[in-house]
N, C-alpha and C positions, 0 to 999 in steps of 0.2 A: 653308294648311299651311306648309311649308317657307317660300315665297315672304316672305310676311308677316314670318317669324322673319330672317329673315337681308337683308331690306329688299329684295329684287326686284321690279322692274317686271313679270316675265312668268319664265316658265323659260325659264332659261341654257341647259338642255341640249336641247333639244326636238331631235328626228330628221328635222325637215322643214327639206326646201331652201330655207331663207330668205339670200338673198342678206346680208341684217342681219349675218347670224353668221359669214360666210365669213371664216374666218383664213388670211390670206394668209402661208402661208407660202415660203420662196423655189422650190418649186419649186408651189406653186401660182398664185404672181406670175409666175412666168417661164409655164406653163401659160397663165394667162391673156390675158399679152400676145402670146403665141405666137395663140391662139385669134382673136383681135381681128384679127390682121394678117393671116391668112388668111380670115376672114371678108369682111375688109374688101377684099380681091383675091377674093371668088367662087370661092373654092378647094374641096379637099374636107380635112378634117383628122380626123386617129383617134386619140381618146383614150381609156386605159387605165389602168386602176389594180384593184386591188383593192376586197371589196365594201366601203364605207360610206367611200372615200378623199375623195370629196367630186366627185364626177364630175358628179353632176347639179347639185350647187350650184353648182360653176363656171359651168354653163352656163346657171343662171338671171343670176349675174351680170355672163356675157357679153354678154345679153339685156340687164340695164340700164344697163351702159358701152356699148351702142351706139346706144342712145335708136330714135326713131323711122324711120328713114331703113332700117330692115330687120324685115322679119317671119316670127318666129321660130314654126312649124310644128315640135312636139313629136311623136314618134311612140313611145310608153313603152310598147308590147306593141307587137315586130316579130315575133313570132311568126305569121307571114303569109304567104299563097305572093305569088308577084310578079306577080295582079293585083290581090289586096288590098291590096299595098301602093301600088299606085299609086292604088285609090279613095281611101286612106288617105290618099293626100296630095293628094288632087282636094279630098276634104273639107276637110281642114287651109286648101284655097286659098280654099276657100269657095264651091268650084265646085257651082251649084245640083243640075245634075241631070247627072249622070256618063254617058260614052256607054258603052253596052252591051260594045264593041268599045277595044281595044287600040289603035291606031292613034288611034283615033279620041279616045279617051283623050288621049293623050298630045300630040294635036293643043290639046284642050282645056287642058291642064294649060302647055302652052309658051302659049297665046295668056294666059294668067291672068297667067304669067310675063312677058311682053313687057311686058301693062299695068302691070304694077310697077314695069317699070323705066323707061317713062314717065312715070311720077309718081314717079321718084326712091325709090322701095322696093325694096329686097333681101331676097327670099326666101331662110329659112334652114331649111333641112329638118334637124333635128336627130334621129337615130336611137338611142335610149337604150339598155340591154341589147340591143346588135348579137348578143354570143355566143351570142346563144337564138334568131338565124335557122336553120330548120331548109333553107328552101329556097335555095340557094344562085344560086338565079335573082335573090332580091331585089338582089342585091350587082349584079349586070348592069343592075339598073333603077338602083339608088343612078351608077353609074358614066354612064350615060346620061341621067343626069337633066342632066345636064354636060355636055351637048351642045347644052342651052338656050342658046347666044352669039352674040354678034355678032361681028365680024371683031376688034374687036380688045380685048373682053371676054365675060366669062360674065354669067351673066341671073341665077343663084342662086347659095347657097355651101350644103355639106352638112359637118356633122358628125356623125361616128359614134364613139358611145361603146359602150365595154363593160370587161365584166373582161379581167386578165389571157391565156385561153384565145383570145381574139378577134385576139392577135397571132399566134397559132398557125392559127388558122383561114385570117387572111388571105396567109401566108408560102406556101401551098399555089400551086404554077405556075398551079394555076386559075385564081387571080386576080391574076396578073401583068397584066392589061391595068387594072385598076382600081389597083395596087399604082404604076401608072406615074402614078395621075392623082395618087394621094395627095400633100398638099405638107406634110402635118404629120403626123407619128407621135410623138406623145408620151407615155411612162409617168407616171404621177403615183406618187410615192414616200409612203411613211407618213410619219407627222414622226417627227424624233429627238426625245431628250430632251427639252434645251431648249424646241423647238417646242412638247412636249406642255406644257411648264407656260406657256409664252406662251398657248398656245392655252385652256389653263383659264383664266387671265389676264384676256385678252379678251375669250370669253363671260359672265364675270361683270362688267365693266366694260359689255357692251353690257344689262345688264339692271339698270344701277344698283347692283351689287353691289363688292365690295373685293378687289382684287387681293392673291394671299398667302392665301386663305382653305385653299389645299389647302398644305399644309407640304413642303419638299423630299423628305421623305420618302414621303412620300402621292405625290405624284409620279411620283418611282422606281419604289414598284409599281405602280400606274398605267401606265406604259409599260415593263413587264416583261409586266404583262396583256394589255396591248392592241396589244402594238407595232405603237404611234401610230398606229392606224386612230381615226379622229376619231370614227367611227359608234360604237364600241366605248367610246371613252374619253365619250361621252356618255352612252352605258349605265350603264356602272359610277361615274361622276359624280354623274350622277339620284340613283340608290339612296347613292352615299355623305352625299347631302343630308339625304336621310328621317333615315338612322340618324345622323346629328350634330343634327338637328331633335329627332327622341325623345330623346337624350339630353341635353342643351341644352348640345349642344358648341361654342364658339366657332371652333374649328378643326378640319379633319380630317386626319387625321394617319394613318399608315400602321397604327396598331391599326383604325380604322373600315374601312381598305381590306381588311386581311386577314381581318375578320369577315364581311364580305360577298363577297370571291373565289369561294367556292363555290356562292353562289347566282345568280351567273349562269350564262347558257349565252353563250361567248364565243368 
């Protein structure tokens, strides 16, 4: 369809975490590097944005800027009381057969972790949608899991992502013993303008396609609609393809955006 008409390799806009497509913009660059350097000290770090700001993409990308020397343990439904989450990450260690018992657990889960870090691996327990813990015990195992160290480093690093609401969650005195361990709290911001047309920009440059295909004006409403959630501006992207494809539009321009505004849900 589309693809063929306008020369792409694959679609520009696709809604999966490919590190390919991450547009780094400056406060996803500084995100980034922020994320790497506490990874890289065995820390713990909480990152926030709103939904489709590119949370999980970053962290696939962090995954491939730190190469093999760490092993990155995803946990994408914490929706779990807090021994689930700790089989949850027995699994993740590749722990065969989980002890029945807590303790014993956890015995299992630090000896997994030692061996890692005798063979030069760092465990990375990454926590996705944190703000949809219901049991507030998990945040006491995420904090404990930190207690994996040797005298004069840690054995794992944790990152916790979620929306917005998750910095609300965690500002509660409840978890002032966890809020002491955190070494990174960082918002990730929507793009401005600009960003939103670099970032169109981009995507079509990573799929063999020409930069300039969305007009400044298309643009404009473009991050009027979306303000610059990147999940969003791929939504309405996609669909502005189709409708310049049926039409055999060379360019899209802010008529193709305003014909299609109301058929999304955004």
């Amino acid at each position: 369809m589309y693809k063929t008409y306008f020369g792409f390799t694959e679609k520009p806009f696709s809604k999966t975490p490919d590190p390919r497509f991450l547009f780094l913009s400056s406060g996803h660059e500084e995100a980034l590097a922020r994320l790497e350097f506490v990874v890289e000290e065995r820390e713990i770090a909480v990152l926030t944005g709103e939904i489709g700001c590119g949370k999980t993409t970053l962290s696939r990308a962090l995954m491939d800027r730190l190469g093999d020397g760490y092993r990155f343990c995803f946990i994408v439904n914490p929706r779990l009381n807090a021994m689930e989450f700790l089989r949850t990450t027995a699994a993740l260690l590749e722990i065969e057969h989980p002890a029945p018992s807590k303790d014993a657990l956890l015995k299992q889960i630090n000896t997994v972790v030692y061996e890692s870090y005798q063979k030069g691996v760092c465990p990375v327990i990454v926590v996705d949608e944190a703000q949809m813990i219901t049991d507030v015990e998990v945040f006491d195992e995420i904090r404990l899991l930190t207690n994996f160290q040797l005298d004069d480093r840690n054995l794992l690093a944790v990152v916790i992502m979620g929306q917005p609401e998750l910095r609300a969650m965690l500002a509660s005195p409840r978890f002032e013993p966890l809020r002491q361990r955190i070494a990174l709290n960082y918002h990730l911001q929507p793009l401005s303008l600009d960003e939103t047309m670099e970032y169109l920009d981009f995507r079509l440059e990573v799929v063999g396609g020409t930069p300039g295909l969305f007009t400044p004006d298309a643009v404009q409403k473009i991050f009027e609609l979306t303000g610059g959630v990147p999940r969003r501006i791929n939504s309405l992207a996609t669909n502005a393809l189709l409708v310049a494809y049926g039409s055999d539009a060379a360019l899209i321009d802010s008529a193709i955006i305003d014909e299609i505004k109301d058929e999304l849900m955004m």
